[in-house]
C-alpha distance (Angstrom), angle and dihedral (degrees) to the residues before:
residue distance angle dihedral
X1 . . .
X2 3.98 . .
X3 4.21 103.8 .
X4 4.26 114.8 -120.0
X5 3.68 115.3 -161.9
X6 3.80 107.1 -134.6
X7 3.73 119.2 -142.5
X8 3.43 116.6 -170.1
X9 4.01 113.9 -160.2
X10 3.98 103.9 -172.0
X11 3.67 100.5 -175.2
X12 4.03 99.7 45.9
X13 3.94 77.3 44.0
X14 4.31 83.7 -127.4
X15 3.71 137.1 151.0
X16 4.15 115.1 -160.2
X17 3.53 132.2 168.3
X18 3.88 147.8 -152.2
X19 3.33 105.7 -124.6
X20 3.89 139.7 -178.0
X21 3.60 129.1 -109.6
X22 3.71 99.3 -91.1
X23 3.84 88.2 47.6
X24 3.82 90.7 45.2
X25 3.82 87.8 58.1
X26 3.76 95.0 50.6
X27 3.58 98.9 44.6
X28 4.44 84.9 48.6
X29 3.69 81.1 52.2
X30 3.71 91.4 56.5
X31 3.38 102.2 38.3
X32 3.97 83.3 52.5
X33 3.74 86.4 62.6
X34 3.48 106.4 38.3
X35 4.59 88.2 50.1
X36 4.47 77.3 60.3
X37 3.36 96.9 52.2
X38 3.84 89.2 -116.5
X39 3.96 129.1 147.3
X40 3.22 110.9 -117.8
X41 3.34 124.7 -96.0
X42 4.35 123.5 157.0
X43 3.94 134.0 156.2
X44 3.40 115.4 -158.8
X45 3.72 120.0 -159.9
X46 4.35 102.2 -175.0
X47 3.59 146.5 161.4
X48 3.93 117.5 -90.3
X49 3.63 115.9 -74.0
X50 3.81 101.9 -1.9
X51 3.90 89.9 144.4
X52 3.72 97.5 -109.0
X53 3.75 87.1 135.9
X54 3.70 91.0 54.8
X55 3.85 92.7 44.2
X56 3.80 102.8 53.3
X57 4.11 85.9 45.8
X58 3.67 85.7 49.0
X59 4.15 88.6 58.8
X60 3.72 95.8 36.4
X61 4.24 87.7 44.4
X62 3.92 97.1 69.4
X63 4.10 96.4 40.7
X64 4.00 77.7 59.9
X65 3.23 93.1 43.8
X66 3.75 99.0 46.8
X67 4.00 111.4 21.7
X68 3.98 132.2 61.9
X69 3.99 122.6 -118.6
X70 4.15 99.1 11.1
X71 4.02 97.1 147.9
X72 3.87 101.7 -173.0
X73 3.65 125.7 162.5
X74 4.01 134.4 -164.4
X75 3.90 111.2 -149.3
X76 4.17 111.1 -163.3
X77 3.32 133.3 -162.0
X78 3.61 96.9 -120.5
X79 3.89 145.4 5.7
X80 3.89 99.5 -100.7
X81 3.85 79.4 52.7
X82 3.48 105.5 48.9
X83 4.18 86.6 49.6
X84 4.08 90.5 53.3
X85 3.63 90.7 48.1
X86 4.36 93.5 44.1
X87 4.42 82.3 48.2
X88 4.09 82.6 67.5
X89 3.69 102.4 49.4
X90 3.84 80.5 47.9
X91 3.64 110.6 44.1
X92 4.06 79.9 42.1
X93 3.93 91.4 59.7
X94 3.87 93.6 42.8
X95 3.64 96.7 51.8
X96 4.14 92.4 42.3
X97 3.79 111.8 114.2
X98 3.83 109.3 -93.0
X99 4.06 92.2 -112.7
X100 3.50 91.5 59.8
X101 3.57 95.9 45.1
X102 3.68 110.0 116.6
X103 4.18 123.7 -155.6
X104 3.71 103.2 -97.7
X105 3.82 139.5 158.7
X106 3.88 139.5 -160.7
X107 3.30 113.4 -119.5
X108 3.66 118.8 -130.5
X109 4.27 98.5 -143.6
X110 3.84 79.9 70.8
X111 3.73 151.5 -65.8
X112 3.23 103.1 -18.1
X113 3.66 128.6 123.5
X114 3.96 118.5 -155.4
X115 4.01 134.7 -175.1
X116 3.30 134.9 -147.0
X117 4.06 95.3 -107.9
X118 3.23 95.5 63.6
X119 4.06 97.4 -91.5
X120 3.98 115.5 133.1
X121 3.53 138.0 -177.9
X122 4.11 115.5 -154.1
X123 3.68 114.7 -173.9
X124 4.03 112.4 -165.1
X125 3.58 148.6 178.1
X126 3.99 122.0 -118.2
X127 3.90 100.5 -115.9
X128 3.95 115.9 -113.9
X129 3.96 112.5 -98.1
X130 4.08 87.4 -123.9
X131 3.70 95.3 59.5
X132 3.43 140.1 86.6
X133 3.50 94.0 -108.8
X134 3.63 95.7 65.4
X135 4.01 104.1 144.1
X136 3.88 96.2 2.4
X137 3.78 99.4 89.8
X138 4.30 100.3 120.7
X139 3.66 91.4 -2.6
X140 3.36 99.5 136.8
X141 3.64 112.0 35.8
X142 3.51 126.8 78.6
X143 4.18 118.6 -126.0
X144 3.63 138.9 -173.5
X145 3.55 97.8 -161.1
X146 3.91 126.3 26.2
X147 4.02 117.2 -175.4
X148 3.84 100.5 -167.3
X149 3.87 107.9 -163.5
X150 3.60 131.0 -153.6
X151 3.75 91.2 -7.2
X152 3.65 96.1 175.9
X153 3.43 92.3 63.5
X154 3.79 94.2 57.0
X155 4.21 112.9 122.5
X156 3.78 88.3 -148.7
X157 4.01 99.1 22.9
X158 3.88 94.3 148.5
X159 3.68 104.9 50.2
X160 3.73 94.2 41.8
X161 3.67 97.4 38.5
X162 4.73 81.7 58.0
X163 4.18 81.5 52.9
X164 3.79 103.7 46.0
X165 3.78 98.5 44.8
X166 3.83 86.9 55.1
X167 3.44 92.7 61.9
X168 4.04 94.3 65.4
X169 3.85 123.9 71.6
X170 3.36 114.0 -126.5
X171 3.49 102.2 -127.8
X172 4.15 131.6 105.0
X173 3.64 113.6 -75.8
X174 4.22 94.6 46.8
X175 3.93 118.4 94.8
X176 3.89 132.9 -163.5
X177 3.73 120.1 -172.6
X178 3.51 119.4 -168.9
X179 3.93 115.6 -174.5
X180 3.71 140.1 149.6
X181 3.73 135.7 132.8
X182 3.98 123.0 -90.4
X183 4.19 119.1 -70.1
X184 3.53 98.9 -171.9
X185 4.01 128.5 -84.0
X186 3.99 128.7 -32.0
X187 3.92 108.1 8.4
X188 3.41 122.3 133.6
X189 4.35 91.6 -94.1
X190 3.63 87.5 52.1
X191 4.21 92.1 44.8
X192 4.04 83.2 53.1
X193 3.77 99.5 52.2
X194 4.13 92.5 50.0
X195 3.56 84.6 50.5
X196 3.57 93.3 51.6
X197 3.62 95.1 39.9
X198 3.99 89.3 49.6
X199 3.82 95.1 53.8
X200 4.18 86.9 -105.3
X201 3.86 95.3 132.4
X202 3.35 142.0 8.2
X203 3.64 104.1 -94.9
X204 3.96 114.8 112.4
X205 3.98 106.1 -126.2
X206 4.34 109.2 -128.2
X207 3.76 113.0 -170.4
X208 3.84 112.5 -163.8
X209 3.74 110.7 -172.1
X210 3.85 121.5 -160.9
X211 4.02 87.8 -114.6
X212 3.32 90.8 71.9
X213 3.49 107.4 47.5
X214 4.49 102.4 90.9
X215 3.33 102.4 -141.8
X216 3.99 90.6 57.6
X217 3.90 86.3 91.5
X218 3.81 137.8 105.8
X219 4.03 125.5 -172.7
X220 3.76 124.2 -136.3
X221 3.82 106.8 -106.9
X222 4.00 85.2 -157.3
X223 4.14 135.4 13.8
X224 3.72 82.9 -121.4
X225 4.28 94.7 68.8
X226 3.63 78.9 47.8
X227 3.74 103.5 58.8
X228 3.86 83.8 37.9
X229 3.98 88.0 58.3
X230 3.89 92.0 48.7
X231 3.54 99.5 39.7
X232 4.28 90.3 52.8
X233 3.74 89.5 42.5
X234 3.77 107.7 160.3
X235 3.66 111.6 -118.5
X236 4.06 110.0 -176.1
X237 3.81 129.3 27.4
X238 3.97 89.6 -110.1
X239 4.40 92.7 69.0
X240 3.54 119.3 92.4
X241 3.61 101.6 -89.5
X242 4.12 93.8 25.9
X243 4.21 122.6 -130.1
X244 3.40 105.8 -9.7
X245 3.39 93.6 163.1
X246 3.69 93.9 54.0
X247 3.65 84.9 58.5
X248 3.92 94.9 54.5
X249 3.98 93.8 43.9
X250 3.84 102.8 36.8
X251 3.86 104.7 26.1
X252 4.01 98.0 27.0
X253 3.68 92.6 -132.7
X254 4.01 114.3 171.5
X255 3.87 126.3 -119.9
X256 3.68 82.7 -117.1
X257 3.91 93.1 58.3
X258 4.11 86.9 40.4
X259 3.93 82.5 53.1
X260 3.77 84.0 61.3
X261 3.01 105.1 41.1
X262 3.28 93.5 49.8
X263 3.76 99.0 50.8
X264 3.90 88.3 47.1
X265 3.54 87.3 60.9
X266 3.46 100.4 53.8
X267 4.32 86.6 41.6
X268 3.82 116.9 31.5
X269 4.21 94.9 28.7
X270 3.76 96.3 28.9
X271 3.12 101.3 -123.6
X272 4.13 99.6 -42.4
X273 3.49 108.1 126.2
X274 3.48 89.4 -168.0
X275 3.65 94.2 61.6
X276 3.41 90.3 49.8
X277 4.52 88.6 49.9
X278 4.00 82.1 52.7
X279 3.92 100.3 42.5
X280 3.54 100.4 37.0
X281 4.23 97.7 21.0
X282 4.01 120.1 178.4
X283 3.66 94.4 -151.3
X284 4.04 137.3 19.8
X285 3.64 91.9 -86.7
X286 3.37 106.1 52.8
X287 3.69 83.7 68.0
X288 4.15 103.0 57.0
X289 4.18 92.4 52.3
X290 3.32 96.1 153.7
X291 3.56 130.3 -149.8
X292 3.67 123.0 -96.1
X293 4.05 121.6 54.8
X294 3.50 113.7 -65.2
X295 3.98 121.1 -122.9
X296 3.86 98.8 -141.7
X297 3.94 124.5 43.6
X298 4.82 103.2 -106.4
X299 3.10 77.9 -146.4
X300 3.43 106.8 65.0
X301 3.91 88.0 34.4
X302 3.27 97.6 55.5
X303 4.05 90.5 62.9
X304 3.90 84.2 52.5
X305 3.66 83.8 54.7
X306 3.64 98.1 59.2
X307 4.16 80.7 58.8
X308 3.65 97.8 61.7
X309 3.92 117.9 118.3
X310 3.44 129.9 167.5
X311 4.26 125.4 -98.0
X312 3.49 111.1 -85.7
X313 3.98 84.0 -132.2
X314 3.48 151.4 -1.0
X315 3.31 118.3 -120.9
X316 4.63 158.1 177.0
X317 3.47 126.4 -147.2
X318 3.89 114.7 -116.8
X319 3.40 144.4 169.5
X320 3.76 129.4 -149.6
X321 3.79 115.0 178.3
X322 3.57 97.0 -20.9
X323 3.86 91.8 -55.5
X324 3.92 104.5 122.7
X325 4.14 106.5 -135.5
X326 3.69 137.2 178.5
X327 3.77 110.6 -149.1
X328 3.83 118.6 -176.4
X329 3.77 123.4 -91.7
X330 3.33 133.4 177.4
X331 3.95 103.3 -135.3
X332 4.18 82.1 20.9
X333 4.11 106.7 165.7
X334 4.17 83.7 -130.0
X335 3.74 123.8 80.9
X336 4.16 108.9 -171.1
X337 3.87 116.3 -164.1
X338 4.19 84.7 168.1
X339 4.11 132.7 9.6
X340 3.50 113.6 -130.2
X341 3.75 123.5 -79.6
X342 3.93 116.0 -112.7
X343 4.25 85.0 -121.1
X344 4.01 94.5 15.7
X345 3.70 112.4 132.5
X346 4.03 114.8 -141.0
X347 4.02 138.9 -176.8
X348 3.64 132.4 -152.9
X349 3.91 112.7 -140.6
X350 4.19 105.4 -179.4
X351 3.76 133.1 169.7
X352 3.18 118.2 -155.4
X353 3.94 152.4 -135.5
X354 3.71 155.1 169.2
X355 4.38 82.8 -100.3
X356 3.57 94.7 -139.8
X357 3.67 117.7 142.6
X358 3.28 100.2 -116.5
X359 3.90 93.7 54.1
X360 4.01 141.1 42.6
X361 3.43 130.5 -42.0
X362 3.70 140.1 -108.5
X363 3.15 112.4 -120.5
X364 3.96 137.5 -179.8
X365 4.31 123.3 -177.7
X366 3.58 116.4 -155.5
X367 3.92 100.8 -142.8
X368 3.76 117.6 -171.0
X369 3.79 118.1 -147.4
X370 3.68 105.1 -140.1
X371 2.57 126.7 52.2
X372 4.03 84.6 14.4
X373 3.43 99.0 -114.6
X374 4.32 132.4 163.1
X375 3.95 91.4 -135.9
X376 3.85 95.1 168.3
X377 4.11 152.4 7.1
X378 3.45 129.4 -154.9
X379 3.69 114.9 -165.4
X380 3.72 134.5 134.1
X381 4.31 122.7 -121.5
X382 3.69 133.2 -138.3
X383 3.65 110.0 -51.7
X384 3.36 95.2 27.9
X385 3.86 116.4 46.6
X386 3.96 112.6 168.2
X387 3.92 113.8 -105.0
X388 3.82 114.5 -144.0
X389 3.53 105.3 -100.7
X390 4.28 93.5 45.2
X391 3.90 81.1 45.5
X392 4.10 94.1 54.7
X393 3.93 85.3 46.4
X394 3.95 94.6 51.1
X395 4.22 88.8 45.1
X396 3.88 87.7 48.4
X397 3.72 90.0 58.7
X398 3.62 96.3 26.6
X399 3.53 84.5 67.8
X400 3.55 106.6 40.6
X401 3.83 85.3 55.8
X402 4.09 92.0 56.3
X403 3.51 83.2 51.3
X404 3.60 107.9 -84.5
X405 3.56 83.9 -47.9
X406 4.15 118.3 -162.3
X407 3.77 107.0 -90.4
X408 4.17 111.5 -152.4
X409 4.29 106.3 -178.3
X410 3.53 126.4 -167.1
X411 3.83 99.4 -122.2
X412 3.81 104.4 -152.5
X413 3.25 114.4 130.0
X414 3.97 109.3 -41.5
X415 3.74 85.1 13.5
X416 3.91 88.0 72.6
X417 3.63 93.7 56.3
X418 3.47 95.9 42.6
X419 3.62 93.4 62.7
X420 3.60 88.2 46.2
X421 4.26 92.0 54.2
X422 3.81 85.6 53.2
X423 3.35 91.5 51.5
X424 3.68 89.9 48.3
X425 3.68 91.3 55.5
X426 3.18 95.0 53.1
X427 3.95 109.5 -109.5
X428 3.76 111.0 159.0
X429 3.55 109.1 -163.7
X430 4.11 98.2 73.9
X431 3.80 121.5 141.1
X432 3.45 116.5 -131.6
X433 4.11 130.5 -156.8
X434 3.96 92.0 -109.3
X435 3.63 90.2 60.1
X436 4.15 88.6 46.2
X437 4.01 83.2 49.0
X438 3.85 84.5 -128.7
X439 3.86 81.7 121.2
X440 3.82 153.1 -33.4
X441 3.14 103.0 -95.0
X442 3.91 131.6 88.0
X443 3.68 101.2 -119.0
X444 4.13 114.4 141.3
X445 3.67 115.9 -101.3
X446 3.66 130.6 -24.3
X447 3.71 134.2 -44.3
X448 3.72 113.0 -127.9
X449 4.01 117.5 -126.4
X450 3.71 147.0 128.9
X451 3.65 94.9 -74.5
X452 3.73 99.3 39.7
X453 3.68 99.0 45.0
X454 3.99 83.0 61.6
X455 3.84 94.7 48.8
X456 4.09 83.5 48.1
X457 3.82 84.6 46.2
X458 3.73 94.5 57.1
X459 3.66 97.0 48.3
X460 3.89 87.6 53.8
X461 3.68 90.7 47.2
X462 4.35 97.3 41.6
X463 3.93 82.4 46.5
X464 4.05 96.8 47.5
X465 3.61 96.7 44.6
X466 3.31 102.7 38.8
X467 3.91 89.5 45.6
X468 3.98 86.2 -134.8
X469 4.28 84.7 144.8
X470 3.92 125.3 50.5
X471 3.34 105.5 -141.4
X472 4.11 122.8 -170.1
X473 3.54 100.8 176.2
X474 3.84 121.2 111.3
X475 3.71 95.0 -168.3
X476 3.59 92.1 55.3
X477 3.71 94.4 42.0
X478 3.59 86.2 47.8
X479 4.25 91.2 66.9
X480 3.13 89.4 44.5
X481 3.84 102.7 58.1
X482 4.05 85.2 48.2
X483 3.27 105.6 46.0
X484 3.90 120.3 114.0
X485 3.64 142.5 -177.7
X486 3.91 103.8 -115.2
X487 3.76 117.5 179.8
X488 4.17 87.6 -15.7
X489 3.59 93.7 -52.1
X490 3.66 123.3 112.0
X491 3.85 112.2 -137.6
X492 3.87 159.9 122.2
X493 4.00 99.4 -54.9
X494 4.02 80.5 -132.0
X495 3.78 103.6 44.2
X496 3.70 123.6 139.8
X497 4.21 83.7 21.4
X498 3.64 115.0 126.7
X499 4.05 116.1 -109.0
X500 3.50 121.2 -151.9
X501 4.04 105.2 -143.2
X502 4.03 108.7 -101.7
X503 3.90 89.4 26.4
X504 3.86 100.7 113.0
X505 3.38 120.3 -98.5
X506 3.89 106.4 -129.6
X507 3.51 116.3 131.3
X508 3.94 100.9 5.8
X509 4.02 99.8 86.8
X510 3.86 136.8 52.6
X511 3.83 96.3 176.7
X512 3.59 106.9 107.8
X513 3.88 84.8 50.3
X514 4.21 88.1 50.1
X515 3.78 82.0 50.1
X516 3.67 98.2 57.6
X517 4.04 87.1 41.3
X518 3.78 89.0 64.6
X519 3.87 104.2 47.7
X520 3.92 82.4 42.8
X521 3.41 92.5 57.7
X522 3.90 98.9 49.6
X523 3.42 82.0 45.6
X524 3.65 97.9 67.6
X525 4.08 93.2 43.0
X526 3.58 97.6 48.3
X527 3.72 123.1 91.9
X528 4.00 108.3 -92.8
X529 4.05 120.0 -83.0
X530 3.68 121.9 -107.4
X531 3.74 110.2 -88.6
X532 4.20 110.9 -112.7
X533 3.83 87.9 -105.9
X534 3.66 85.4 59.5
X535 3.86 93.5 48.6
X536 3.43 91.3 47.1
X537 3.85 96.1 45.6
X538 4.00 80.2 53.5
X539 3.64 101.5 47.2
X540 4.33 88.1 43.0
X541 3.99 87.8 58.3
X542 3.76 94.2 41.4
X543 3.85 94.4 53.6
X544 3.94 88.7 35.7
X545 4.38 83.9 58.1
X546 4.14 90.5 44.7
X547 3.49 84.3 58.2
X548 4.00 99.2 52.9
X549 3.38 94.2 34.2
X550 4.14 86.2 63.5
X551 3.94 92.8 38.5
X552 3.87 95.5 -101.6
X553 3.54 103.7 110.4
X554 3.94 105.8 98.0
X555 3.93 103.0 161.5
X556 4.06 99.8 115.6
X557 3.89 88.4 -178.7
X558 3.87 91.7 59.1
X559 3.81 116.2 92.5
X560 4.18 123.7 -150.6
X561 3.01 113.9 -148.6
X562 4.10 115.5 -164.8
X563 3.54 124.0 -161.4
């Protein structure tokens, strides 16, 4: 268990503490709080055996110690738990300096430790899902601070997760803590955190990598295990002990920490480095692996995470005297990481839906050709998912904005008509199934089914492991890392799973990924894009004829040549 230096400061009648890194953090975090007036509220996703545990009793410990009435409780995941965490509160009493030492008393319903002002400490288990009890753990008392440990291990986390935070006014002076390490992707501790980390609640998000952590090192007993170390560094996630270099260059983890990590691998997780990337995980991710074989290598997208920027706007679709415009919104259905290039040649990949809000989206990615580039993404939110017929309107001048950029629809379903209400209004640049060699005939865009979704598959794979695409789009990036193969079919690990609206959307949708699959398939079949010397030879000539045509063109040795 991580060490805390008590200091005991009899005449300001105060408890402090030295604590380590990871407990530094935490306590900055709420401090952070507390200086806005806030009630507390923190997840912590962390490393194993950090001392987080230790650290939030070690803040809760001297309010106890010190202040009348302060009902707090720690809930655990599991018996064994619960004792280890009780053994603090205890060996923290017994070693207090006499003066400070309050009357108190065990009580014998449990572990629970109570003083005579009123303040109380009730350690207790998370009740099994199975029982009766499911939900009622807490239910009826009333707490000012609740440190809820290893939440993602709960049986019955959801239920009695509703009933605890009832039972603490939401008003400054109250604290929950909710911290545990990673259980793999979409339970109800992993649903928290991306609300957290997307601004959905308000819990402050703490991320407590292993590399922090000080004890997580191990010195070289001679400069030969060294040299061994560096000349077997690990150079992709699929070696034994994964991207060590990544480690070294991104994270700047020491030898001495690779040493550790490296013998803890080979210990603790027998040899499964990716126990060891969930157990001990050096960023959020690593955490949520969920289970079933991934489609795309993390480790390759990982490095296309360290790409991601935000749009440079926001923006609607509208049309002012036949001039197609974006103007900027707010919740706009069009994210732009690049405007269109004057000779720039773009695709359309969607995939398609009914757009009601309990259902898919639709969704439309802007691909530039070259460099290959995802420059845009047009795509509703929760409240306001695009039906069919607004959704051919938006592509229509979607397109005509990216210069009449190709358009290749899934045609499932609404997909079918869609290309059909293009066609109606008369947008030329569709891609049809003969030109996909799905078929012969001239049908617009491709027809989703076993064998197609695997040919879409492998583009998205040859493109995302080959890095042939840049791609700055977390949301799209974000499918990708989750997607699985379940049963032989690659998908969201959620699909097909009711969403409630506002419940975040990891893990339930693969459309943005279908998207890409489309415009990366007509990219393949159609003939190849003008280089950028090309481009730029066109857009030269073009600007060269704006100027003559308004009588600003003076060069009498230059020569314009029309075609």
């Amino acid at each position: 268990m991580a060490h805390i230096l008590w200091i005991i400061d009899k005449d300001a009648n105060r408890v402090t503490l030295d604590p380590n890194l990871s407990q530094q953090r935490l306590l900055a975090l709420v401090k952070e709080m507390e200086d806005e007036g806030l009630p507390i509220r923190i997840i912590v996703l962390k490393a194993r055996r950090e001392g987080i545990s230790t650290g939030i009793a070690g803040w809760i410990y001297p309010k106890l110690l010190c202040l009348p009435n302060i009902q707090s409780a720690v809930i655990a995941h599991e018996k064994p738990s619960a004792e280890i965490i009780f053994n603090i509160y205890r060996r923290f009493y017994r070693f207090s300096v006499e003066e400070l030492k309050k009357p108190q008393r065990y009580s014998s319903k449990g572990q629970v430790m109570e003083f005579v002002d009123e303040s109380r400490m009730d350690v207790l288990v998370a009740k099994d899902v199975m029982s009766d009890q499911t939900g009622k753990t807490g239910r009826s008392a009333e707490y000012r601070i609740l440190h809820r440990s290893e939440v993602a291990f709960w049986g019955n986390a959801a239920a009695t997760s509703k009933a605890l935070k009832q039972t603490v006014p939401d008003r400054e002076g109250t604290a929950i803590f909710d911290e545990s390490t990673g259980n793999g992707f979409g339970d109800y501790f992993y649903t928290q955190w991306e609300r957290a980390m997307n601004g959905d609640s308000p819990y402050r998000p703490l991320f407590l990598p292993w590399y922090i952590h000080e004890e997580y090192t191990r010195p070289f007993r001679r400069d030969e295990e060294r040299d061994d170390l560096l000349n077997t560094l690990g150079v992709s996630d699929e070696g034994k002990y994964g991207d060590e270099r990544r480690l070294l260059e991104k994270f700047d983890v020491t030898l001495e920490q690779l040493n550790w990590r490296r013998r803890t691998v080979e210990d603790a997780c027998e040899g499964n480095v990716n126990t060891f990337t969930q157990e001990y995980p050096t960023e959020p991710e690593d955490a949520f692996r969920q289970s079933g074989q991934n489609v795309f290598k993390h480790g390759i997208i990982k490095s296309y995470f360290d790409m991601v920027t935000k749009p440079i706007k926001t923006l609607n679709i509208v049309e002012d005297l036949g001039r197609v415009e974006l103007k900027e919104a707010h919740l706009g259905l069009v994210r732009v990481w690049e405007p269109p290039k004057p000779f720039g040649e773009y695709i359309i990949g969607t995939d398609n839906s009914e757009g009601l809000d309990s259902g898919d989206w639709n969704v439309g990615i802007v691909v530039k050709r070259l460099p290959l580039k995802v420059v845009a993404r047009l795509q509703g939110y929760d409240g306001r998912k695009i039906d069919p017929y607004d959704f051919c309107d938006a592509l229509y001048k979607l397109g005509k904005f990216y210069q009449n950029a190709w358009i290749c629809p899934e045609n499932n379903f609404d997909g079918g008509s869609i290309g059909d209400r293009l066609a109606e209004k008369g947008y030329q640049n569709l891609i049809v199934e003969r030109e996909l060699e799905i078929s012969q005939t001239d049908r617009v865009g491709w027809r989703s089914t076993v064998m197609t979704r695997k040919r879409a598959i492998a583009f998205l794979i040859e493109a995302f492991h080959n890095q042939l695409i840049d791609i700055p789009d977390e949301g799209l990036l974000q499918e990708a890392w989750q997607m699985i193969y379940k049963q032989g079919r690659a998908q969201a690990p959620k699909k097909a799973q009711r969403r409630r609206v506002g419940e975040p959307v990891s893990g339930y949708y693969d459309d943005m990924l279908f998207a890409l699959a489309s415009a990366l398939w007509a990219h393949h079949y159609l003939p190849a894009p003008q280089t950028k010397q090309q481009q730029e030879s066109e857009e030269q000539f073009y600007n060269r004829m704006v100027l003559w045509q308004k009588g600003l063109w003076d060069d009498k040795d230059a020569h314009l040549h029309f075609v």
